[in-house]
TORKOL-4160 file (C-alpha; in steps of 0.2 Angstrom, whole numbers, padded with zeros to 4 digits, m for minus):
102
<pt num="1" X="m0114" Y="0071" Z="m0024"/>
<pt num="2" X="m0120" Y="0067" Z="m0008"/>
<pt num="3" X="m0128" Y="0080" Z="0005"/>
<pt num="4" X="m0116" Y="0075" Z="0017"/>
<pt num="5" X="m0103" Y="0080" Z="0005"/>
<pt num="6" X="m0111" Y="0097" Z="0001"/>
<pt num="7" X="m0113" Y="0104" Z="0016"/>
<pt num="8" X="m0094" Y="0098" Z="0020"/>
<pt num="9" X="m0090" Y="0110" Z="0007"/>
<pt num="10" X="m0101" Y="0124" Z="0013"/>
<pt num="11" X="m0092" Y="0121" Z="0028"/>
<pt num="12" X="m0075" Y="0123" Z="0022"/>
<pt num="13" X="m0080" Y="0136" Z="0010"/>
<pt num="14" X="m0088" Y="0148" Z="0027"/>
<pt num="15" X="m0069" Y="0144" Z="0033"/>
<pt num="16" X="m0058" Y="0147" Z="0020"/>
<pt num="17" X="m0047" Y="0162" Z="0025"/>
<pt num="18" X="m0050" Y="0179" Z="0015"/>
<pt num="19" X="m0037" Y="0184" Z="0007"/>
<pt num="20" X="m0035" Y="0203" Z="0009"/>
<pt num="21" X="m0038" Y="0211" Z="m0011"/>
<pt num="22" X="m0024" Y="0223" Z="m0008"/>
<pt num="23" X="m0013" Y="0209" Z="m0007"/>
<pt num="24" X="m0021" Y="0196" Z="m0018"/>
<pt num="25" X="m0007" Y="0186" Z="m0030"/>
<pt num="26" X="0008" Y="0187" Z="m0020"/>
<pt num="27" X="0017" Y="0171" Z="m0026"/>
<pt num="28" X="0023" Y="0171" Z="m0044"/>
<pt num="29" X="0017" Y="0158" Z="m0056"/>
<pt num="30" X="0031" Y="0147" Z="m0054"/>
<pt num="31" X="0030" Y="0146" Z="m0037"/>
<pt num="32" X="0012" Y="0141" Z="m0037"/>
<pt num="33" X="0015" Y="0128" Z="m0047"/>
<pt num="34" X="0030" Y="0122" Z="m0038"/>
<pt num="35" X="0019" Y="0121" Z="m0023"/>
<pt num="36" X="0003" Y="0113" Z="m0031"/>
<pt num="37" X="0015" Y="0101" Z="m0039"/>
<pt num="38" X="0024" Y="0097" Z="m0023"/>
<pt num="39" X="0007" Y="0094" Z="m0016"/>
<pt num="40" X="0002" Y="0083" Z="m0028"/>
<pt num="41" X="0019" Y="0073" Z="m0028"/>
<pt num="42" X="0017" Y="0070" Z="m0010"/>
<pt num="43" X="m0001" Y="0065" Z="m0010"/>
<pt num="44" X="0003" Y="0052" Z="m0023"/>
<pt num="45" X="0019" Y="0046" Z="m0014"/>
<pt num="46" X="0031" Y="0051" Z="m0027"/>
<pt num="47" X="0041" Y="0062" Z="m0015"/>
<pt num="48" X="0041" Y="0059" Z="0005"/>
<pt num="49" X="0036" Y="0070" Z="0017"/>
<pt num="50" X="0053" Y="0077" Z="0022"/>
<pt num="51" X="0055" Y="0083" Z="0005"/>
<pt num="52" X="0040" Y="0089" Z="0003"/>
<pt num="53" X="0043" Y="0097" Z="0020"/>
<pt num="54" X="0061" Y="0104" Z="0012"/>
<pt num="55" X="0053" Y="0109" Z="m0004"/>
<pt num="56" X="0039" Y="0122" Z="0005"/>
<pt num="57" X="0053" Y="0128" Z="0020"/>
<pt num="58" X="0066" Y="0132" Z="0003"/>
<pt num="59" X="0051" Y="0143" Z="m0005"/>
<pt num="60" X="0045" Y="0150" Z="0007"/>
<pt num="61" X="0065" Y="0156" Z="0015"/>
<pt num="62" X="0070" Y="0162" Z="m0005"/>
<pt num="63" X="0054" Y="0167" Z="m0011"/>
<pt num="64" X="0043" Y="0174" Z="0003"/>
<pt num="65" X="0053" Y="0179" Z="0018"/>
<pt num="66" X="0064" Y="0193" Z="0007"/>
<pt num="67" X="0047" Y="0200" Z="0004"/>
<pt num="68" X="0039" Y="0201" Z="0022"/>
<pt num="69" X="0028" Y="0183" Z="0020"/>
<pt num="70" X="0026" Y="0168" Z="0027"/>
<pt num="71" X="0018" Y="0152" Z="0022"/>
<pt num="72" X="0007" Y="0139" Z="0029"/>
<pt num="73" X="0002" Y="0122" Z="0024"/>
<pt num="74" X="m0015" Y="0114" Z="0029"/>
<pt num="75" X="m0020" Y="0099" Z="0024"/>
<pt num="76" X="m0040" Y="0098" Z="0025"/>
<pt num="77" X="m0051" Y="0083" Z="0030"/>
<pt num="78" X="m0057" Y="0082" Z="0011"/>
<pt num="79" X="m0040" Y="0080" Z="0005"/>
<pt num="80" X="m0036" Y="0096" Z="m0003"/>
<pt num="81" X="m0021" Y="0103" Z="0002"/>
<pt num="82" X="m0021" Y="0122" Z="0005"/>
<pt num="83" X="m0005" Y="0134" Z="0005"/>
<pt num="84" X="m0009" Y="0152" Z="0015"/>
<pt num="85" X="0002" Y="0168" Z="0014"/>
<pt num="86" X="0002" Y="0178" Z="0025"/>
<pt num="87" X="0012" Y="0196" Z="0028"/>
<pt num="88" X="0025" Y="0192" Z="0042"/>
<pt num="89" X="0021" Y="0209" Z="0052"/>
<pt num="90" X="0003" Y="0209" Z="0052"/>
<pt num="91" X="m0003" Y="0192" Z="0048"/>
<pt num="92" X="m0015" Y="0197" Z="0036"/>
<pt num="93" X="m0021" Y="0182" Z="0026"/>
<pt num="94" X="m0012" Y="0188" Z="0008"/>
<pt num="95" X="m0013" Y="0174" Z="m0004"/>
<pt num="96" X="m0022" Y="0157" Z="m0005"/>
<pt num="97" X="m0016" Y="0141" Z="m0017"/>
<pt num="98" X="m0029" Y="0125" Z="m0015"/>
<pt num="99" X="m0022" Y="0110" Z="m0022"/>
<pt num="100" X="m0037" Y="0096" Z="m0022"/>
<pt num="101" X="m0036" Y="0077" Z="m0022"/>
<pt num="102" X="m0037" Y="0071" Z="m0037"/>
């Protein structure tokens, strides 16, 4: 790996949101996998970006709004796409899910 690419990850890494330890794993493991895979999907062109779009907006009304989360979608310059949780009252960062290019 190239310098350039390291310190791009040092970067990223010094970045990365924290997830508080009190809150860590709030999505059950379907759900993380659901998202990973719909990340993947879209990044490959299997599924467009409305459905992907659909996909996260349906997980995160059923699965994390009853619970007092929310859930956002970044997509970094390094092609990983990165899925925040966040409590919807205090916006603590709650839960992480990377999905990396392939």
């Amino acid at each position: 790996m190239s310098t350039k690419g390291t310190a791009l990850e040092s970067i990223e890494a010094s970045h990365r949101p924290q997830a508080d330890p009190e809150h860590r794993q709030v999505l059950v493991p379907i759900v993380r996998i659901i998202l990973i895979q719909a990340a993947r999907f879209r990044r490959r062109g299997a599924i467009s970006e409305t459905l992907f779009q659909s996909q996260v907006t349906r997980i995160e009304r059923e699965e994390l709004e009853p619970r007092g989360f929310s859930l956002m979608v970044r997509d970094l310059p390094c092609g990983t796409t990165r899925f925040i949780v966040k409590s919807a009252t205090s916006g603590v960062v709650c839960d992480l899910v990377d999905c990396e290019a392939d």
